[in-house]
DOVEXFI-104262 format. One record per residue (C-alpha): residue number from 1; residue in three letters; z, x, y. Coordinates in Angstrom, 1 decimal. Layout:
BEGIN
[NUM, 'ala', [Z, X, Y]];
...
! end
This chain:
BEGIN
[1, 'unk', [4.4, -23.7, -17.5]];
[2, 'unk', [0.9, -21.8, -17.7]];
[3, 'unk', [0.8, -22.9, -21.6]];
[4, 'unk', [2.4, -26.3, -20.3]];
[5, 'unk', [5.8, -26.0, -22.7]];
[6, 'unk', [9.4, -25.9, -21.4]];
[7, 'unk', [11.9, -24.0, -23.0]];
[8, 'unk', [15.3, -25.8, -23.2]];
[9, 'unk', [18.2, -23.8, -23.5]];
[10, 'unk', [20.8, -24.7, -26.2]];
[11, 'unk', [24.1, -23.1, -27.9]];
[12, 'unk', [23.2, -24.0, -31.2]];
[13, 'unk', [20.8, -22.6, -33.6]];
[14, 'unk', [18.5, -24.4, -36.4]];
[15, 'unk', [17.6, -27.6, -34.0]];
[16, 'unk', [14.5, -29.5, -35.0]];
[17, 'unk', [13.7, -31.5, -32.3]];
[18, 'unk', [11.2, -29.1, -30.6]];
[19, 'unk', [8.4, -31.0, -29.6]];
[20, 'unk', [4.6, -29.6, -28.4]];
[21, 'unk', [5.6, -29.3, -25.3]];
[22, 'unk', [9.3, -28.8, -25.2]];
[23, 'unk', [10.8, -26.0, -27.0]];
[24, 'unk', [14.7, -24.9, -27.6]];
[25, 'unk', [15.8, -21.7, -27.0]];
[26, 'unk', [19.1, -20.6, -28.3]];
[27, 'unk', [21.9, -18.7, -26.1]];
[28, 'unk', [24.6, -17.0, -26.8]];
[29, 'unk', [26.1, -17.2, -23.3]];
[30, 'unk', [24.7, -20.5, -22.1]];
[31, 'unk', [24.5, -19.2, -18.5]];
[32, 'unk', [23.0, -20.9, -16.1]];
[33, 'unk', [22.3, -21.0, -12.3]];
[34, 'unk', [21.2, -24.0, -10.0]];
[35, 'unk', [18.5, -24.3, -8.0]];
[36, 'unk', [17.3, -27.3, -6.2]];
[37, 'unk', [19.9, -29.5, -8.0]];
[38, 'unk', [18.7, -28.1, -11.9]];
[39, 'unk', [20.2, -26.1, -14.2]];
[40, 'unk', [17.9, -23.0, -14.7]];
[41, 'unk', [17.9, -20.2, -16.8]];
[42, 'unk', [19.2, -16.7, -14.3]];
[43, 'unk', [16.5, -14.5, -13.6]];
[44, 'unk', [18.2, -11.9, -16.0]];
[45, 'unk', [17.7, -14.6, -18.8]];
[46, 'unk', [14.2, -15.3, -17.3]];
[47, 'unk', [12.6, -12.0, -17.4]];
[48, 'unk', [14.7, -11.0, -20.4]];
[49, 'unk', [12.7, -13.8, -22.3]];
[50, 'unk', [9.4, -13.7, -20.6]];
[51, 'unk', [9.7, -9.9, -21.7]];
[52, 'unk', [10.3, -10.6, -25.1]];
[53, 'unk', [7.4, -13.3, -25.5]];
[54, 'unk', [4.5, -13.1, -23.0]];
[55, 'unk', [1.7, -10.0, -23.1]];
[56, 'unk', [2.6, -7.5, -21.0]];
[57, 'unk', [0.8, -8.2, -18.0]];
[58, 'unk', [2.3, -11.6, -17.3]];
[59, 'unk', [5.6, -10.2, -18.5]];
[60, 'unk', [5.5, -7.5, -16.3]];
[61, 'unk', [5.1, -9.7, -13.3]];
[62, 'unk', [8.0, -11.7, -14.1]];
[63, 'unk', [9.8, -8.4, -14.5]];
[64, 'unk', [8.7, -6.5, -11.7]];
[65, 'unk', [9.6, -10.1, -9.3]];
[66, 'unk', [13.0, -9.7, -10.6]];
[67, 'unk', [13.6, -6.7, -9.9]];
[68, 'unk', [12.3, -6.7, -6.3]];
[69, 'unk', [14.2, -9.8, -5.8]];
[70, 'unk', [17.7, -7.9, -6.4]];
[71, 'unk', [18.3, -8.7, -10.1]];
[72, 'unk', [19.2, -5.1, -12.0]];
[73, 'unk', [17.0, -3.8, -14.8]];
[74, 'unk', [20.7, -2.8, -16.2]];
[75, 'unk', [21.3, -6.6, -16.4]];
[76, 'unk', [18.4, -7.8, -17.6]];
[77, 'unk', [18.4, -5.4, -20.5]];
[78, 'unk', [22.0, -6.1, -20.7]];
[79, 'unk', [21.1, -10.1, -21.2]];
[80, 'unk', [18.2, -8.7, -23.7]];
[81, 'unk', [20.6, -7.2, -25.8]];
[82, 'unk', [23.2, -10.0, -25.7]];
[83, 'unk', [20.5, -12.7, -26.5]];
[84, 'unk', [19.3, -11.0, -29.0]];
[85, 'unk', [15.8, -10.6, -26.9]];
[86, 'unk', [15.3, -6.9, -27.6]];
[87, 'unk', [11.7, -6.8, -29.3]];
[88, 'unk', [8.9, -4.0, -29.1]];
[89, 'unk', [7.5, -5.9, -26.4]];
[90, 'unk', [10.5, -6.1, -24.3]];
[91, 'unk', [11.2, -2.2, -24.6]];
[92, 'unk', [8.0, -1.6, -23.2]];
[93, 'unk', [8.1, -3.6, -20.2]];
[94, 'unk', [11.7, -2.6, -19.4]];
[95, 'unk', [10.0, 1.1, -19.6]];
[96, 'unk', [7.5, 0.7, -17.3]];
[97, 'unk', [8.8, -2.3, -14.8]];
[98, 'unk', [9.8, -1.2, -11.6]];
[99, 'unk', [11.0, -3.1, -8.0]];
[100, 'unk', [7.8, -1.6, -5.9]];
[101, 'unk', [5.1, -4.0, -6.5]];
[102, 'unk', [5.0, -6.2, -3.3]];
[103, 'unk', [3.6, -9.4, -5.1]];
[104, 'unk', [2.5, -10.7, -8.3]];
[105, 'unk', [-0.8, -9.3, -8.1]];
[106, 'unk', [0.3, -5.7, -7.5]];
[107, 'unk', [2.4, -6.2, -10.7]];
[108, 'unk', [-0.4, -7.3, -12.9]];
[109, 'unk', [-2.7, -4.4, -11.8]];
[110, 'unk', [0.6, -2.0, -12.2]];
[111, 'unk', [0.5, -3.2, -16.0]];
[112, 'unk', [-3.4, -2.8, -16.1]];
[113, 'unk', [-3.2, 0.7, -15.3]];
[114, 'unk', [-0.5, 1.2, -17.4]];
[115, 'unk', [-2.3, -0.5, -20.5]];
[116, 'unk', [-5.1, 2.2, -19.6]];
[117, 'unk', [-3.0, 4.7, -20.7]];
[118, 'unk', [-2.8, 6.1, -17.3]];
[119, 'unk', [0.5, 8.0, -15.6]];
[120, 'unk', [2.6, 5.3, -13.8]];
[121, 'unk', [1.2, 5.5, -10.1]];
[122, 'unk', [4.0, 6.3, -7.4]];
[123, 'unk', [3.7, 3.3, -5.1]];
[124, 'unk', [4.3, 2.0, -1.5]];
[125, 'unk', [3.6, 5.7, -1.0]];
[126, 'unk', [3.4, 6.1, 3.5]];
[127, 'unk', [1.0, 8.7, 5.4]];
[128, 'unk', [0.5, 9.4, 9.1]];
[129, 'unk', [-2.7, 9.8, 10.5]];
[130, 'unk', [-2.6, 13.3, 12.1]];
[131, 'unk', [-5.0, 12.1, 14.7]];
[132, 'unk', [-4.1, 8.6, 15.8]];
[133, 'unk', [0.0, 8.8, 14.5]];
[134, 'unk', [-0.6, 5.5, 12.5]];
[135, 'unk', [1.3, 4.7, 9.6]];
[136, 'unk', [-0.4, 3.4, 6.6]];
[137, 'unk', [1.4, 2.1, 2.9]];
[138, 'unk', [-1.1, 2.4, 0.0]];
[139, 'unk', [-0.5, 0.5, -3.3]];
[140, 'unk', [-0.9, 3.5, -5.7]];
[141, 'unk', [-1.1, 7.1, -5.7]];
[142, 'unk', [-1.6, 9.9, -8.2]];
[143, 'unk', [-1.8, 13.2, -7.9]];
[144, 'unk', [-4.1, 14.5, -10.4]];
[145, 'unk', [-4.1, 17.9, -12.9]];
[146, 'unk', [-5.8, 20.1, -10.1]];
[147, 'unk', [-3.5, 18.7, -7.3]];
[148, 'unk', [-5.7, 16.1, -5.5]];
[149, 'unk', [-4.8, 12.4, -4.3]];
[150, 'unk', [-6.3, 10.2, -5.2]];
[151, 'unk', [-5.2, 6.5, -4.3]];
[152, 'unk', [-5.9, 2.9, -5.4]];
[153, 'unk', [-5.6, 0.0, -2.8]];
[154, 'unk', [-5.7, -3.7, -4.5]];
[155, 'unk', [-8.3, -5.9, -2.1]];
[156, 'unk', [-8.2, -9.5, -2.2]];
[157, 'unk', [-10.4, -11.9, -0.4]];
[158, 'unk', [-7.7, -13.2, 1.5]];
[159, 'unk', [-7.3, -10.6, 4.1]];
[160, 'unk', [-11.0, -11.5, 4.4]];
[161, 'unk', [-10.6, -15.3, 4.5]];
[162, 'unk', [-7.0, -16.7, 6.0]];
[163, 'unk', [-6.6, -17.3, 9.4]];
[164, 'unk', [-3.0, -16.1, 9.5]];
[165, 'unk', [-4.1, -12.5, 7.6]];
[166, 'unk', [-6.9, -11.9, 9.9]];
[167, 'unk', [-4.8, -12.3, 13.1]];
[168, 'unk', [-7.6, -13.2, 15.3]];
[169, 'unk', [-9.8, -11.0, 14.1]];
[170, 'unk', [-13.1, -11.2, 13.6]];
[171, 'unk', [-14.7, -10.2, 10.0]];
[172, 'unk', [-16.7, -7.7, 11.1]];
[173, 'unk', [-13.1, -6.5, 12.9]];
[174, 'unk', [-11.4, -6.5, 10.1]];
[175, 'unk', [-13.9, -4.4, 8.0]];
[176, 'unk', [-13.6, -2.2, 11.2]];
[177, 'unk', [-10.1, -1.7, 10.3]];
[178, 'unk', [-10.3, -1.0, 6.6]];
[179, 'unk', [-12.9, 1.4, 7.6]];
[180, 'unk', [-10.6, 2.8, 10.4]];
[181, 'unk', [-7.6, 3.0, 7.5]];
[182, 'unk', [-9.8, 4.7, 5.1]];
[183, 'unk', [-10.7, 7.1, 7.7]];
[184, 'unk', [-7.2, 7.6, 8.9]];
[185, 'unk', [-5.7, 8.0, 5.1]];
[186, 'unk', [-8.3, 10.9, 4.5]];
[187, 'unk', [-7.3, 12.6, 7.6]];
[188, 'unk', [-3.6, 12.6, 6.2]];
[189, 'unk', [-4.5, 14.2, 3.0]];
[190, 'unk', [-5.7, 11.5, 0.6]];
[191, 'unk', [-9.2, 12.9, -1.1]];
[192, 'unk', [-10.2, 9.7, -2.9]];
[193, 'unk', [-9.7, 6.1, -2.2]];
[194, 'unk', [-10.8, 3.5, -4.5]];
[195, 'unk', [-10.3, -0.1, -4.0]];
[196, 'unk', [-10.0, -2.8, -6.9]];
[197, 'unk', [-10.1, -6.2, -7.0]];
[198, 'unk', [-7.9, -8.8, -9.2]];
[199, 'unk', [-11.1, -9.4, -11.2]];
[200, 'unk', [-11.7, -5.5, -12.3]];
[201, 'unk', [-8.1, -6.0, -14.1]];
[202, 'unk', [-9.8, -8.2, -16.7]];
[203, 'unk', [-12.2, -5.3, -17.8]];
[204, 'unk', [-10.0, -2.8, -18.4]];
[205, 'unk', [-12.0, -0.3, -20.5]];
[206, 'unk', [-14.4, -0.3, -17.1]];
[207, 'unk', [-11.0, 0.1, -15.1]];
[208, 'unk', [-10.3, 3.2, -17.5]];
[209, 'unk', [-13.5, 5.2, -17.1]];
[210, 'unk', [-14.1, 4.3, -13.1]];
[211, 'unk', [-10.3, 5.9, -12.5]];
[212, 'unk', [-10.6, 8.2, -14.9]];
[213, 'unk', [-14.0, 9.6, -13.3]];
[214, 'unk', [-11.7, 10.0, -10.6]];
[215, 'unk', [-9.1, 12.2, -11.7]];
[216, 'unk', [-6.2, 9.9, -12.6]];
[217, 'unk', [-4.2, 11.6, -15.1]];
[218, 'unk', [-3.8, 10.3, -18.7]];
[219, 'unk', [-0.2, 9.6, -20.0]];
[220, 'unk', [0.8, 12.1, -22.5]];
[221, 'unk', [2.4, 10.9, -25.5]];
! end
């Protein structure tokens, strides 16, 4: 919808009647689920095409929604391969797509990272804070060549902005409390925290060398 065209799915190949904005897509199966009264492609058929024709970061947000949502990398490359979906593009987000981003943004700068050439980060990693017994979840980790950790937590202005995220907080509380979780992730081990925003993903040969200078190991080929 981004690009403002729908795809139509059809079982029969060779039809002309794609327009500017509406475009047929042929299926082997014709499967379909409802939702709010419409017939809509599955989410297996959803990601399976989005893999096969948006870049990789979009793609990779569709794909990583699926799968957190309960649909089965098994079945969507199962639908791939049916549907005859199973392009370059499509092997590499299947590779790389996993259920642990907790929101579209997470996926996006997953992909980022991953377009850096960088190791996939473990994510939704937990630590306890040795001297308060606090729990915190970071967004990614990486242990690095020489055995340090060294963790990337995605900001957005919202936490800074919304009523409901702040909680009654103040702003200077809630920069209180990102200092207090910084604090308390060193104590549990972490050696270097770096925090991203949705804007660094759009400059990602300054994402490369600021995590690099870091430690982040490189993905061997």
């Amino acid at each position: 919808m981004r690009q403002r065209t729908v795809l139509v799915v059809c079982n029969t190949r060779g039809n002309h009647a794609d327009s500017r904005h509406i475009h047929r897509l042929w299926s082997a199966s014709g499967e379909y689920c409802v939702v709010g009264g419409v017939r809509v492609t599955t989410p297996a058929r959803t990601a399976a095409v989005c893999a096969n024709s948006m870049p990789f970061m979009p793609a990779m947000e569709v794909m990583c929604c699926a799968l957190r949502n309960g649909t089965s990398g098994t079945e969507i490359i199962a639908c791939a391969t049916r549907e005859g979906l199973m392009n370059a593009n499509a092997q590499n987000v299947f590779r790389f797509a996993t259920p642990f981003a907790e929101n579209g943004g997470e996926a996006r700068a997953f992909a980022a990272m991953i377009l850096c050439g960088f190791e996939p980060p473990a994510q939704q990693v937990e630590f306890v804070d040795p001297q308060t017994g606090k729990w915190y979840r970071v967004d990614f980790l990486w242990r690095t060549r020489d055995g340090r950790i060294v963790v990337v937590e995605l900001d957005g202005l919202v936490k800074y902005t919304d009523a409901q995220m702040m909680n009654g907080r103040t702003l200077g509380g809630v920069i209180d409390d990102e200092r207090e979780r910084s604090e308390g992730l060193k104590r549990a081990g972490v050696d270097v925290i770096v925090h991203i925003r949705m804007d660094d993903l759009h400059d990602l040969e300054g994402l490369k060398q600021r995590l690099a200078g870091t430690g982040v190991p490189l993905r061997r080929r």
